[in-house]
N, C-alpha and C positions, 0 to 999 in steps of 0.2 A: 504494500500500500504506500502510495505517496504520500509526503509527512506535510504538502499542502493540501487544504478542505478543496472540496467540490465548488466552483462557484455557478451560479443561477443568475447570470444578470440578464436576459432577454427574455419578454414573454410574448413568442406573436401570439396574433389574436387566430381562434380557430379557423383553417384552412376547409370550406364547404369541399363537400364531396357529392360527384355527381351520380343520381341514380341508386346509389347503395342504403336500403332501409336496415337498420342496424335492426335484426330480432333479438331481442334481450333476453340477457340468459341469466345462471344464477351467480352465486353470490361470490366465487373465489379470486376472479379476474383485478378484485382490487387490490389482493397483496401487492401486484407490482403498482400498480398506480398512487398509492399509501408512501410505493417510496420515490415514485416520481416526482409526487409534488413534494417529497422531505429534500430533495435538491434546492427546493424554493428559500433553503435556511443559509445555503450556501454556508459557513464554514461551522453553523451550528450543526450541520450534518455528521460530526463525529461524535457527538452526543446521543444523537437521535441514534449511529450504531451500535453504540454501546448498548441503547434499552434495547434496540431489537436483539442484540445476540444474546444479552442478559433474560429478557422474557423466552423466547423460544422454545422449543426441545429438539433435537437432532433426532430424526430416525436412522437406528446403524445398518448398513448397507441393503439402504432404501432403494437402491440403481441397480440391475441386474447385472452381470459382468458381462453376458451372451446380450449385445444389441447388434440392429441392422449399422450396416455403413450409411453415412451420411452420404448422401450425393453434392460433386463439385459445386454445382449450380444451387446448393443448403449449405455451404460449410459453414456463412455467417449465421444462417439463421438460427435460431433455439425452441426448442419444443420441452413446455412447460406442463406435465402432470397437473391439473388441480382436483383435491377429492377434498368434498366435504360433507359434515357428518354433524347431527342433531343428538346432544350428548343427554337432553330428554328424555329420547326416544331410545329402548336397550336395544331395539331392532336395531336402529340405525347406527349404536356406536363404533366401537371397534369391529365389530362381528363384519359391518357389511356398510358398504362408502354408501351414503345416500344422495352425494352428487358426484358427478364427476365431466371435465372439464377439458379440452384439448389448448391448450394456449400458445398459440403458435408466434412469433415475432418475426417478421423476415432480417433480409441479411440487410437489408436497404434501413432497417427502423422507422419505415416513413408510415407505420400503423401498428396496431395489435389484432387479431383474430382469433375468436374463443369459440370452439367449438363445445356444445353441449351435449353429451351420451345419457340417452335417458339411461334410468340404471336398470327397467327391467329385459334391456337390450340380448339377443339370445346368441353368444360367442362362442368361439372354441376356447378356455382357458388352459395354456398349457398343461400338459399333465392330469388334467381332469374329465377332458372333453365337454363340450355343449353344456352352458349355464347360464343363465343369467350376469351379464357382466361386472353387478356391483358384490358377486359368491367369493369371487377373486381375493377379496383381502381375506373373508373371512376363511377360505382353503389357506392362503399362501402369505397372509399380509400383505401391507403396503408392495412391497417386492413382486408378486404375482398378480398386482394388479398392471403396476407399469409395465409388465412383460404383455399382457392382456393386452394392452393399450398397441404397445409395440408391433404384437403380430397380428393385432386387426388392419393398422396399418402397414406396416411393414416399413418403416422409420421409426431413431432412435429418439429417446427420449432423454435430455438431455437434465430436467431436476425434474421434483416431484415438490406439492405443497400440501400438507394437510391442516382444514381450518373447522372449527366447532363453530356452528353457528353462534353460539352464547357471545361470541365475540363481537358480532355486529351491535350488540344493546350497548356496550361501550361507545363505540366507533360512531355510532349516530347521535348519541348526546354529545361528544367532542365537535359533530357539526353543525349542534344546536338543529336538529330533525333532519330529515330525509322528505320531498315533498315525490308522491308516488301518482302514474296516473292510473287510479286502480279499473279496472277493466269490467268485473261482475262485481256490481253490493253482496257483504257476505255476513253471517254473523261469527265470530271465531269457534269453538268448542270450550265446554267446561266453563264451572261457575263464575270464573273470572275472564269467562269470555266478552268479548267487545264486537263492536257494527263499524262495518267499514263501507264507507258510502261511494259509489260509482263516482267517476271523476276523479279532481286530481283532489288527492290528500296530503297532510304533514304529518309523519309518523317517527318516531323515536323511543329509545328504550325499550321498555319491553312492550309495548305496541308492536315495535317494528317486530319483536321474536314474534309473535302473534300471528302478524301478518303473513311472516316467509315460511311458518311452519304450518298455518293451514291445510288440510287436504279434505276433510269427513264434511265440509258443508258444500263438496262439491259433486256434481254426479259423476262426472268423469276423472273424479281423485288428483291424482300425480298431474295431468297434462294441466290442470288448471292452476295447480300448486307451482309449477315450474312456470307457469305465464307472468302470476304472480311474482315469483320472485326475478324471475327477469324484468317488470318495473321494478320494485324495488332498483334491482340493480343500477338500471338507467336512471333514476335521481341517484345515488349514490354514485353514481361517475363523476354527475354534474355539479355535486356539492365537492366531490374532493379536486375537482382539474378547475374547481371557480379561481377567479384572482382572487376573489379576498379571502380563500383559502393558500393558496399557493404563495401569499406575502405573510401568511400570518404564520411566524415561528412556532408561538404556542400551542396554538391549535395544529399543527401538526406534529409538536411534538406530544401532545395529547393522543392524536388519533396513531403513533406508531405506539404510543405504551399501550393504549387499551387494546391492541387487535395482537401485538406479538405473543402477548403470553397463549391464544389460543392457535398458535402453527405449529407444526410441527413438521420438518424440512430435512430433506438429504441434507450429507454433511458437506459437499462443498456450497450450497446455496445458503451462506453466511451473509451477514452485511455487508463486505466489502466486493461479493460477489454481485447481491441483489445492484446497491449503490453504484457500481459499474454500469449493469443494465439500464437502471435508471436514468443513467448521466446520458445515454444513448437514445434514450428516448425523449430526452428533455424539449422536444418540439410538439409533442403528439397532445391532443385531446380529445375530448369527449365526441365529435364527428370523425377520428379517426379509430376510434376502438370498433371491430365491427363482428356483432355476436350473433351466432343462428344455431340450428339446432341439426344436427347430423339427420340428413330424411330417413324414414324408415319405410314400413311395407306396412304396420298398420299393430292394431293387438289382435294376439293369435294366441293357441294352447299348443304347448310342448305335449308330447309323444306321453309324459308323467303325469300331463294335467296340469300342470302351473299355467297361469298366464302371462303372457309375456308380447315384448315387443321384438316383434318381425324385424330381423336385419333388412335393410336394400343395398344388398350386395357391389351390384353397380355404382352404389352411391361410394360406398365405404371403396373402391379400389380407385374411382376419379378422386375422390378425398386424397387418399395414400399418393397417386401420383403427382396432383399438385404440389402437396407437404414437400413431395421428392425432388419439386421440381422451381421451388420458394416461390411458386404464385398460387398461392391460394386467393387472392385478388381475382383473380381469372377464372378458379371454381364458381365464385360467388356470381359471377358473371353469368355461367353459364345456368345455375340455376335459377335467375332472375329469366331468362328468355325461355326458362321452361316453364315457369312460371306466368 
């Protein structure tokens, strides 16, 4: 590490993008962006390292040693694991990732790309054969999910991130609410349930848990619950890539303490690792982050009777060869004109 800070002195203003409707996805794509804008501290940013690598935990040999080769035309780019997990729910804790996330970055930096895997997706998991793709951790851990990820694609995976939603209730009072455009009025579950009304809202705290962890007041469960939190998401971009976030020291070094202690991260993806990334992206905002969800075939039942979501095959190898080929810009392309 250099023993001079990061500096931040330029903020352009967002660069419109033509044509591409960002579909928002869930909630993990902010870790790097958290430390996007902690560049905005410029030399306060060796502080801000410190809490993150002090709150953290390391997963020990979270990377498989067996990955694919990167292609020439990828060697800059990075492929980021994101899996996250509702430590509420025992279903969803360790046992089994109840989101999970593709984060792709090209070599260019001139965007981010977040792919979202519903989790009841029906894969080959090494070793296991045919599962549901969020079974992986709980077969194999963290480590047999990445691999998962890996040979669906068939590109390496370069870190891995894992976040407990509880971490968001922090993170959204540090930016004084989250304003969401919520899609269906809903009432949450249980006696301390709450009404969230159609349109845009202001959510924070444990509101916001509320909101992201809904699924039982919907009829189609998961798909509406993941809509959900992809607004969330989309306010949550726009509160942390705002200026008067990105100039405010405190409040960002508020929003790295309260979200580190709920990561948990391979061990070279440290702060001086992350703070690199960042320093690289230090141009992008919230019209450049562009999130959609991997297509599928539809919900189907396995051979055992589960229900599950239909891979679309076709879709999952034009994914793999763009990743391969650092335009996924140009996949998205092609599904808007099939669209």
């Amino acid at each position: 590490m250099s023993d001079h800070p990061f500096t931040f002195d330029d903020y352009p203003e967002q660069r419109p993008r033509k044509g591409r409707r960002p579909v928002r996805t869930v909630l993990l794509v902010m870790l790097s962006l958290v430390l996007v804008a902690a560049l905005a501290a410029g030399g306060y940013l060796w502080n801000l390292a410190r809490t993150f690598d002090s709150g953290k935990q390391v997963i020990a040999n979270a990377l498989p040693a067996d990955k694919p080769e990167k292609s020439e035309a990828a060697k800059d780019s990075q492929n980021i694991l994101l899996i996250g997990s509702d430590s509420r729910d025992p279903a969803a804790g360790d046992a089994q990732s109840d989101t999970m996330m593709l984060l792709h970055i090209p070599g260019d930096r001139h965007g981010i790309y977040v792919t979202s895997i519903m989790r009841d997706t029906w894969v080959d998991i090494p070793g296991y054969g045919e599962h549901k793709i969020n079974a992986a951790s709980a077969f194999g851990g963290i480590q047999l999910s990445v691999a998962t990820v890996q040979s669906l694609f068939d590109i390496p995976i370069d870190h891995v991130a894992v976040i407990d939603f509880e971490g968001f209730k922090g993170l959204t009072e540090a930016l004084g609410g989250v304003t969401v455009n919520n899609e269906v009025a809903f009432q949450s579950e249980g006696a301390q349930g709450e009404y969230f009304d159609a349109g845009p809202i202001r959510i924070e705290g444990d509101s916001a848990l509320k909101y992201v962890r809904e699924r039982y007041a919907f009829t189609d469960g998961d798909y509406q619950r993941v809509k959900n939190q992809q607004a969330f998401l989309s306010g949550l971009i726009s509160g942390i890539l705002a200026r008067d976030t990105l100039t405010n020291p405190v409040r960002i070094n508020n929003m790295v303490g309260e979200i580190s202690p709920y990561l948990r991260v391979d061990e070279e993806l440290d702060a001086a690792a992350v703070g690199s990334l960042g320093l690289s992206l230090r141009s992008v905002r919230s019209a450049d982050v562009h999130m959609f969800t991997l297509p599928n075939a539809g919900i189907g039942t396995s051979a055992d009777g589960q229900s599950i979501i239909i891979p679309d095959t076709g879709a999952i190898a034009d994914m793999g060869a763009a990743l391969d080929a650092d335009d996924v810009a140009g996949y998205l392309d092609t599904i808007e004109e099939r669209n």
